[in-house]
N, C-alpha and C positions, 0 to 999 in steps of 0.2 A: 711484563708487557713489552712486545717487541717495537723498536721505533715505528715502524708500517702502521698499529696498530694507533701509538700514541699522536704520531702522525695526523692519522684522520680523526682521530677525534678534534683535533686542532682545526682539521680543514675544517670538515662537515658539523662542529659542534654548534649549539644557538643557545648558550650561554657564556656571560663570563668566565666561568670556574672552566669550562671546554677550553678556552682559548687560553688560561694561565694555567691548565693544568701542570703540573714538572714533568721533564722527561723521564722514563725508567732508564737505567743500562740495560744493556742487553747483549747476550751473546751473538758473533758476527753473524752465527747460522740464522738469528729473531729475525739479522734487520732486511731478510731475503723475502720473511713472507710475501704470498701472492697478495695481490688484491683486487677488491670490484670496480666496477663504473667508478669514473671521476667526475663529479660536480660538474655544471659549467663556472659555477661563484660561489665561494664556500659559502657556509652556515653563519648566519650573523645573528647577535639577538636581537629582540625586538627597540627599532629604531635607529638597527644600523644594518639593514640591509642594503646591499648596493643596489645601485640605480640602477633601472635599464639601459643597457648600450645605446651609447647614442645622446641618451638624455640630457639634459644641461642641466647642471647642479649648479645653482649658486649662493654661494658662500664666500664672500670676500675675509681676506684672511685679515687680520687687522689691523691698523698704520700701525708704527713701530712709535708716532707720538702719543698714541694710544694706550700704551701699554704700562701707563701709570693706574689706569682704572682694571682694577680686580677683573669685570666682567670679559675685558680687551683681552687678558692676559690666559684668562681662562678660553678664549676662543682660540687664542693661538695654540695652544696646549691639546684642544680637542684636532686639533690640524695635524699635530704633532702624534699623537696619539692613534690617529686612523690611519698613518703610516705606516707607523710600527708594529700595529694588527696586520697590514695589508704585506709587510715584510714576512711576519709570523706565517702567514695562513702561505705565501709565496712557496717557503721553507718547510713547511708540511707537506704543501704539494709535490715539491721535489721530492723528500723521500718516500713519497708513496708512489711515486711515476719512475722513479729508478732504483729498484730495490737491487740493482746490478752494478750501480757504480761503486766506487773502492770506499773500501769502508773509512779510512780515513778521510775521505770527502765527506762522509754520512756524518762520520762523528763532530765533523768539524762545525757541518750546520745542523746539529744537533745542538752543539755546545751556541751557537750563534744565536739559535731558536730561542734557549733559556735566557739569554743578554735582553733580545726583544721582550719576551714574556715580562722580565722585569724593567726592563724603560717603559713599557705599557702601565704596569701597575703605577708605578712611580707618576706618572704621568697623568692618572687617575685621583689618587691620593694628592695631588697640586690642583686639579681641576675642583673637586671638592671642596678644596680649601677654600677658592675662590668662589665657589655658591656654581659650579656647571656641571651640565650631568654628560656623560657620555653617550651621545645621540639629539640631546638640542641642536645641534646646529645637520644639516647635511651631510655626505658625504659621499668620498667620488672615487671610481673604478680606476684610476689611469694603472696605479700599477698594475693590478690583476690583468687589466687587457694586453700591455704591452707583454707582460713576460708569463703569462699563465701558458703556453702550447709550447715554451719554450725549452730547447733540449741543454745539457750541460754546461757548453763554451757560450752559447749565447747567455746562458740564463747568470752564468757568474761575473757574464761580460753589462748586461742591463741591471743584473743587483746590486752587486759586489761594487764594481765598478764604476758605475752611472749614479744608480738613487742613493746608495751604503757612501758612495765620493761624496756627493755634494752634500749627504750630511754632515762631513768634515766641517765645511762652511756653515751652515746653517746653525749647528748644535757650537759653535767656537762664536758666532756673528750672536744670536739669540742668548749663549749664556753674560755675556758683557750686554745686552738692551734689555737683561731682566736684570743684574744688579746697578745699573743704572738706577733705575725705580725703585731698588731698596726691597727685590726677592730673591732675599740671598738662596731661600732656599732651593728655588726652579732653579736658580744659575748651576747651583751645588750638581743637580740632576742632572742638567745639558750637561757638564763637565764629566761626569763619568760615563753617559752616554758619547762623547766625542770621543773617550778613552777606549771607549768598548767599540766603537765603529774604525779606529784605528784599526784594532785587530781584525774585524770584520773583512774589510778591505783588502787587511794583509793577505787573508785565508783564501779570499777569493783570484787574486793578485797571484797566486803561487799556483794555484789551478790552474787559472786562463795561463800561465807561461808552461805548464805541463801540456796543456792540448793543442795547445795554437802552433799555426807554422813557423819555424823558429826561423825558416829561409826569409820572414815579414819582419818590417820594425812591429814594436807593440804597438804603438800607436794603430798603425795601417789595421794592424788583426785586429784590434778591439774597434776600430769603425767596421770593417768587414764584417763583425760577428752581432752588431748590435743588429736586435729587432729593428724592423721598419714599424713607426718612425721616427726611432729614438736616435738621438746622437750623442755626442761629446757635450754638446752647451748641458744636456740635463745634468753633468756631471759637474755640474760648479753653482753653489750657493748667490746670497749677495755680494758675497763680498769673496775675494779669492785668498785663500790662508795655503800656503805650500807648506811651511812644516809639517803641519799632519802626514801632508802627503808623500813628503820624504821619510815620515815614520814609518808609513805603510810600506814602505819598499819600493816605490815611483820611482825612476828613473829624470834626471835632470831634465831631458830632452821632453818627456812625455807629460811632464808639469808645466813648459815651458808652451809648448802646442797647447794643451788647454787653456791654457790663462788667456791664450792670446786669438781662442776659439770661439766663432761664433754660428749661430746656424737660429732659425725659429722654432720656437717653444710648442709651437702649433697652428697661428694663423698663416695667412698665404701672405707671403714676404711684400714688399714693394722694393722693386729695382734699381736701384740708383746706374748712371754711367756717366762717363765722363767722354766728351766729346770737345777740344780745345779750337779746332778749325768752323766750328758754328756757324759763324759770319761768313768764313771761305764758303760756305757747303751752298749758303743762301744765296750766296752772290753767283754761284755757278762754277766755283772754282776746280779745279783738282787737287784730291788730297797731294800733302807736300810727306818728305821723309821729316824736315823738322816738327811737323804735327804731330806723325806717328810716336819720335824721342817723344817729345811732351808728354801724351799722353802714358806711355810706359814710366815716364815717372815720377809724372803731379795725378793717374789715376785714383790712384787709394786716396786721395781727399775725400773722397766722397763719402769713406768711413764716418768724418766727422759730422755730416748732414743725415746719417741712417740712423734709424733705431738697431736695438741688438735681435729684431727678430724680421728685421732685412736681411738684401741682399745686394752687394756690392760688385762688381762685373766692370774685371783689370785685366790687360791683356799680361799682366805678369806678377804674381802673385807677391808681395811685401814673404819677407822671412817670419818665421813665428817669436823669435825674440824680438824684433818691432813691434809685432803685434801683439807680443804682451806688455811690452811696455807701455804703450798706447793703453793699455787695460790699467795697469798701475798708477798710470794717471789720471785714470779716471774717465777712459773714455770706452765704454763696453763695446768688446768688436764685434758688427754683423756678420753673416758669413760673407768672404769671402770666394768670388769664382775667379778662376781665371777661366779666358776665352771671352769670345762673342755670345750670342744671345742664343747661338745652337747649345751654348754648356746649360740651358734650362729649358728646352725644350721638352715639353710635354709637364713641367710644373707649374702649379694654378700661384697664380701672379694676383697682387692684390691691385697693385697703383706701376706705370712706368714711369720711374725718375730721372727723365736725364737731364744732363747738364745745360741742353737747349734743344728747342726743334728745330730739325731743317728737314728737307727734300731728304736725303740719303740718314739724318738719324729715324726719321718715321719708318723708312723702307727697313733698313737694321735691325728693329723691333718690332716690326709688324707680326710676326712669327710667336711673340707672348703676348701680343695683345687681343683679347677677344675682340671681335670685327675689324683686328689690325688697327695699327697708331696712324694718328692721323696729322698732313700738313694743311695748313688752311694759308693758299695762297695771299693772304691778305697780312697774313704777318710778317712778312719780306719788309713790307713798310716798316713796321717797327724798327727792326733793324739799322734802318737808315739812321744815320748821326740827323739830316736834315730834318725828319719827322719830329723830333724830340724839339730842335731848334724850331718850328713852326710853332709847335705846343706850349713852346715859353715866351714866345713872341703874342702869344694871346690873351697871356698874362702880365702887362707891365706892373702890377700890384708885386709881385712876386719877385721881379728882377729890372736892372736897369737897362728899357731897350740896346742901349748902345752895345751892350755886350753878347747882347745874342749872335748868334752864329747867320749865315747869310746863306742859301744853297746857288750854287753857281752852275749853270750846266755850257757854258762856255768860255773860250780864252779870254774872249772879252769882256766879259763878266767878272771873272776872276780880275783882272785888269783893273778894273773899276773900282774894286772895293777893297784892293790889297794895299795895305800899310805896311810900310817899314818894323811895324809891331803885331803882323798879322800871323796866323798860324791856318795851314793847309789842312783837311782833314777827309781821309775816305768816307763815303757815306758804310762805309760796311769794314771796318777794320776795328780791332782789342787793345785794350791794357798800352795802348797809345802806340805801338807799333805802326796804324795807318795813318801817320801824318808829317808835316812838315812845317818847321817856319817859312817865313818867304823868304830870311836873309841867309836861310841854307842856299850853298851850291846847288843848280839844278832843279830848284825848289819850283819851280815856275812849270817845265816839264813836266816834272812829277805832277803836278795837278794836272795837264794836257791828258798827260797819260790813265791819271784814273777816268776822268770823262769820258774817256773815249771805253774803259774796261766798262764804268760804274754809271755812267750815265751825268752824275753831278760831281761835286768836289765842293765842302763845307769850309768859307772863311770866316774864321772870328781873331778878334783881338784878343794879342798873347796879353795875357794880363799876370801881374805882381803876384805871383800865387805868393799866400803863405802858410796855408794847411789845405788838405784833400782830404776833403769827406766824402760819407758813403751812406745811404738809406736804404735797407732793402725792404721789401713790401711783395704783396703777393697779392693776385688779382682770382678772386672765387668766380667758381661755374656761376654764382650767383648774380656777377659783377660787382659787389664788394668790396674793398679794398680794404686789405689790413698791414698796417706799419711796423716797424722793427725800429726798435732806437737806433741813430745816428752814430757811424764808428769814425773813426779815422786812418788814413792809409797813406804810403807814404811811394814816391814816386823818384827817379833819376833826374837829373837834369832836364832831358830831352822830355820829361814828362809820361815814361813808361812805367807801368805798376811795378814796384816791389815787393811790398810786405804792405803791414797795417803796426797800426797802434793798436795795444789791446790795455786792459784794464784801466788805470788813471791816466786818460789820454790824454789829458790835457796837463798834463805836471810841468812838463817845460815850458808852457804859454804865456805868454805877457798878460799883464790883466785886461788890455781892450779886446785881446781875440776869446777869453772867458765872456766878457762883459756883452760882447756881439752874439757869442750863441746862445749866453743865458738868454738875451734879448728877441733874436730872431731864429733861433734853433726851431723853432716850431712850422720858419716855413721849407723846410726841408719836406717833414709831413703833409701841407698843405700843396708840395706841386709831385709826390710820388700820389696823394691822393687824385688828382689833377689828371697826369697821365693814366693810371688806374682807369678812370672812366671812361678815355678816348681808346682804350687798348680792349677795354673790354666790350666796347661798341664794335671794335673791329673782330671779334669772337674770341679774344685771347683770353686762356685762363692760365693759371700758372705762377709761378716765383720773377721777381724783376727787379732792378737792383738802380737805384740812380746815382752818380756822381757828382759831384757839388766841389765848393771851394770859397774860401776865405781870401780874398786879394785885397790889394793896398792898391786903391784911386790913386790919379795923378797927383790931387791935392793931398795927400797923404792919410785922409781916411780909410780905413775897414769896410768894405763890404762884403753881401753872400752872394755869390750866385749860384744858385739852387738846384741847376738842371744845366751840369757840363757834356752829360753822355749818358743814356738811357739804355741799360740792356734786357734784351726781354728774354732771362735765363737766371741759369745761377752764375754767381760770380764767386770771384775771392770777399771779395767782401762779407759775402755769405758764409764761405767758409771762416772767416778771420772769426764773426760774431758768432759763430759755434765755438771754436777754439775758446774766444775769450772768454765764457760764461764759467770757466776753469781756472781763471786768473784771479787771483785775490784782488778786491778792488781797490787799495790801498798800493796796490805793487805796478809797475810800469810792464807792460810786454809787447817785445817786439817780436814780429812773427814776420820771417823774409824768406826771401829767395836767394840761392845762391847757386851759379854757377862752375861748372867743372874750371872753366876758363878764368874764373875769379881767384878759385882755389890755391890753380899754379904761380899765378902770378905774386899769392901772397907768399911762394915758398914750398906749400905744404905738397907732398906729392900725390895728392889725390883726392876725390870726395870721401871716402872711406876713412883714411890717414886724417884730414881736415876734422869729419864728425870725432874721431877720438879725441881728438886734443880738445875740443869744444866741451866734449862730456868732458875731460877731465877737468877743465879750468869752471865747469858750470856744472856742478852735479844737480840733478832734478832734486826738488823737495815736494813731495806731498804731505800738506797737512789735513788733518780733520775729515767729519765724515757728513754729508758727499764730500768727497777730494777735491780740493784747490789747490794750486799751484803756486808755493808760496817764492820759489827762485829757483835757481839755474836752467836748465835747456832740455826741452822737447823737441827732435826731431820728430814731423808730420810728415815726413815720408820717407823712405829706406834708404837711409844711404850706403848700405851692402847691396842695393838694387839698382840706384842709380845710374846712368848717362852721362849726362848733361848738367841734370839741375835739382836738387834737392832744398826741402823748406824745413824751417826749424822755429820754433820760439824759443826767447829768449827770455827768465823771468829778474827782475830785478828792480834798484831803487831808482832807477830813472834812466831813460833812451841811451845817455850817452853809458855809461856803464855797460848797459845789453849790447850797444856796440861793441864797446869793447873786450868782452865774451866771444864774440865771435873769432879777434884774432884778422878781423879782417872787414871792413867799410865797404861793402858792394852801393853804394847810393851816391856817388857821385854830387854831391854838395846837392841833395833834395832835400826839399822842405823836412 
């Protein structure tokens, strides 16, 4: 029987004994024969026919805490099993559609053909065990549609390489979650199956570097060659195992790009971006060069706020060893684009995520938005520090009048109610850059001066801060409001943001500032609920973040005040409570900023030089599975990328420690 021959029985057959039949050998002149029409979708028997294109097959594959029960275990097995047919019937198609390639390629997935036949049987024989038949449950076309028209460098670029890769994962990740449960013997299966896909991979791996342009990295050829619209994410499991991958013959570089690869599995992404001058843009401003730094390199934050089948949009793409690392800690990377929003032009966009709206980010995204992004002139208000200061003056249940804020729209206003412990504040300024004490130098001015930019200028009492906290909350198209537990963040002297506390935030606190949030932590929720309402009266839907604070009264009392600064965006805060959901909760994390300018003065010659000695003094620990972050240091953003300013977390047994990891105190005696 010549392969052509054994081939299509494989494709075209509609029984089991058709699809396990054994291969013959056969002389090179056999494996030439001609042959007829091709199928559109092979021959399946009855109850495993493929769908129609198009169709929606649903079958959920089964949680993985599931998979103590027989039935569970057998569903995942039948998932597992319609693969390795759909690999099988893949591989017969090829040798019957190129009876002309070189016979050692034939032979090769020939010999590859018999490895599936037997993971199928195998596969079947464990399904039984467990009381499932093959064809209870659904089953779904994706491989056959991706790679069934496809010619040799694609086809060994989507098999081999893409579906044959991530079973590395899959078949390493699934035989540890079945002897977990006490099935020694499936785990036994996946183990020689990831044995047998090694090789697989390798066979394929040595092809695609025979056809591919050798003038390309492999990376670049094997995106170039994949079908549309397959990519690299197909090629990694749940969980990411590089050994295998350096068994198969991977290259460091091309293990390191995946790991750290993301792209959508299939639905229409939603686009995160990062816009840092928000408040400038609203108030009328012109972009500044220090914006533009900024954003080149606190953009990839935004990573931390995406799913892995987003899309993230930086004007200067992070390196792929960050971005694996970032994966190793457990943070799946979406894809990244670099450019503006022309880099996705003409792809269907689920949601636009940006960092805040103004005038010029609507205009910037209008172009992926179906009927273009929209501003709603009414949210300028928000904006305002004074707007928020109105909305807690409404509430004296909530907070103590005297500390509210006052909006001033002249010299003599400001006059009037300025105290030797009073603090200046733009109505439209960040992360406390727009403000002033009044016993600064020139401090007086500066208020003239924004009035005259801004219209007003916000005075409140500098008050004893002694922790900064943070709420974020989010406002539904429905007007609903929903809350996010209470973090804490940590500020300079002058009361500019830093970093955050992440995990046991509270491990260095005296027991009255425990005892006051245990106490009144709740009305944190009760005034982002508060604004919620009056923001979405105003049309706003979206993410929004409030600032609060723990101060020491004249009489030496503890109080909260609830509502220091209202942003109607994302903030850090948002990012910090993404970050920290990775920090073990027993462990302290500090998560900051630091500038190029910090760096020198500590010594070190550079951001780059600085992050090395940080990893060495703090090597990352990930434990357990999902991954937490049990100590030493994550950099959140590139510092082979950086400017100016790069962010890092710090894990360990308490603040002052993470400090000292760093090598270097950028907070200037804050809270």
């Amino acid at each position: 029987m010549p392969y052509t021959a054994w081939a299509r029985r494989v494709l075209t057959g509609t029984t089991l004994a058709d699809k396990l039949a054994p291969p013959v050998a056969a002389r090179e002149g056999d494996a030439r024969a001609p042959s007829d029409a091709l199928p559109d979708v092979p021959g399946r028997p009855a109850g495993l026919a493929l769908p129609p294109r198009g169709a929606t097959v649903r079958s959920a594959f089964p949680a993985e805490a599931t998979l103590h029960q027989p039935e569970s275990r057998g569903r995942a097995l039948h998932f597992f099993a319609n693969h390795e047919l759909l690999a099988l019937e893949l591989i017969a198609l090829a040798l019957v559609r190129f009876p002309e390639a070189p016979a050692a390629f034939r032979r090769g997935l020939v010999n590859i053909a018999a490895d599936e036949q037997r993971h199928l049987a195998s596969y079947l024989a464990r399904m039984e065990a467990v009381g499932v038949r093959f064809g209870d449950l659904p089953v779904n076309r994706y491989f056959w549609d991706a790679l069934a028209g496809a010619d040799p460098l694609p086809l060994v670029a989507g098999l081999s390489l893409t579906f044959e890769q991530a079973n590395l994962d899959y078949a390493a990740y699934y035989a540890a979650a079945f002897r977990r449960v006490g099935d020694d013997d499936t785990a036994a299966v996946l183990d020689e199956v990831l044995a047998d896909e090694i090789r697989h991979v390798k066979h394929g791996l040595a092809w695609f570097d025979t056809w591919r342009d050798p003038t390309v990295s492999r990376w670049d050829a094997w995106v170039a060659a994949l079908p549309p619209p397959l990519t690299p994410a197909r090629a990694k499991g749940i969980r990411f195992f590089r050994e295998p991958r350096v068994a198969a013959g991977f290259d460091a570089d091309t293990i390191t790009r995946l790991e750290g690869h993301g792209a959508s599995k299939g639905r229409a992404p939603r686009v995160f971006s990062f816009h840092p001058e928000v408040e400038g843009e609203v108030a009328g401003l012109p972009a500044t060069p220090t914006g533009a730094r900024i954003a080149r390199d606190l953009a990839s934050l935004m990573v931390f706020l995406s799913g892995k089948d987003d899309v993230v949009l930086v004007p200067r793409a992070p390196t792929p060893p960050f971005l694996a690392e970032l994966a190793r800690a457990g943070f799946p990377p979406p894809e990244v684009v670099e450019g503006g929003p022309a880099a996705l032009r003409g792809r269907p966009i689920a949601e636009l995520k940006p960092w805040g709206w103004s005038p010029a980010v609507a205009e910037a995204l209008a172009p992926l938005a179906e009927g273009g992004a929209r501003w709603d002139p009414r949210w300028r208000a928000l904006y305002e520090k004074g707007w928020s200061a109105a909305r807690l003056a409404e509430r004296p249940d909530l907070c103590d009048p005297a500390v509210v804020g006052v909006v001033c729209r002249s010299r003599a206003d400001v006059d009037r109610v300025t105290t030797g412990a009073s603090v200046y504040k733009a109505p439209l300024g960040t992360a406390g850059r727009g403000m002033r004490r009044a016993s600064d130098p020139g401090a007086a001015a500066w208020a003239e001066a924004v009035i005259a930019a801004q219209g007003s200028v916000v005075v409140e009492p500098w008050l004893d801060r002694v922790i900064d906290l943070s709420l974020q909350f989010d406002v539904g198209a429905d007007g609903r409001v929903t809350t996010d537990g209470w973090g804490r963040f940590l500020t300079d002297a002058r009361g500019r943001y830093r970093g955050a506390v992440l995990g046991d935030v509270l491990r260095d606190q005296p027991g009255d500032v425990k005892r006051l949030l245990a106490e009144q932590g709740d009305r944190l929720g009760l005034a982002a609920k508060h604004l919620g309402a009056a923001m979405a009266a105003a049309g706003f839907a979206g993410p929004a973040g409030l600032d609060a604070l723990v101060y020491r009264a004249p009489g030496g009392a503890l109080a909260l005040k609830p509502i220091v600064e209202l942003n109607p965006r994302v903030t850090m805060g948002r990012v910090a409570r993404a970050i920290g959901r990775r920090v073990r909760r027993d462990r302290v994390g500090l998560w900051t900023q630091v500038s190029r300018d910090e760096v020198r003065a500590a010594g070190f010659g550079g951001l780059a030089a600085w992050a090395e000695s940080v990893g060495a003094r703090a090597p990352l620990r990930v434990e357990g599975e999902p991954a937490l972050l049990g100590g030493g240091a994550l950099f959140t953003t590139d510092p082979a990328r950086a400017e100016r300013i790069v962010t890092v977390l710090v894990v360990g047994d308490s603040l002052a420690a993470c400090r000292e990891r760093l090598g270097l105190d950028p907070y200037e005696a804050s809270a």
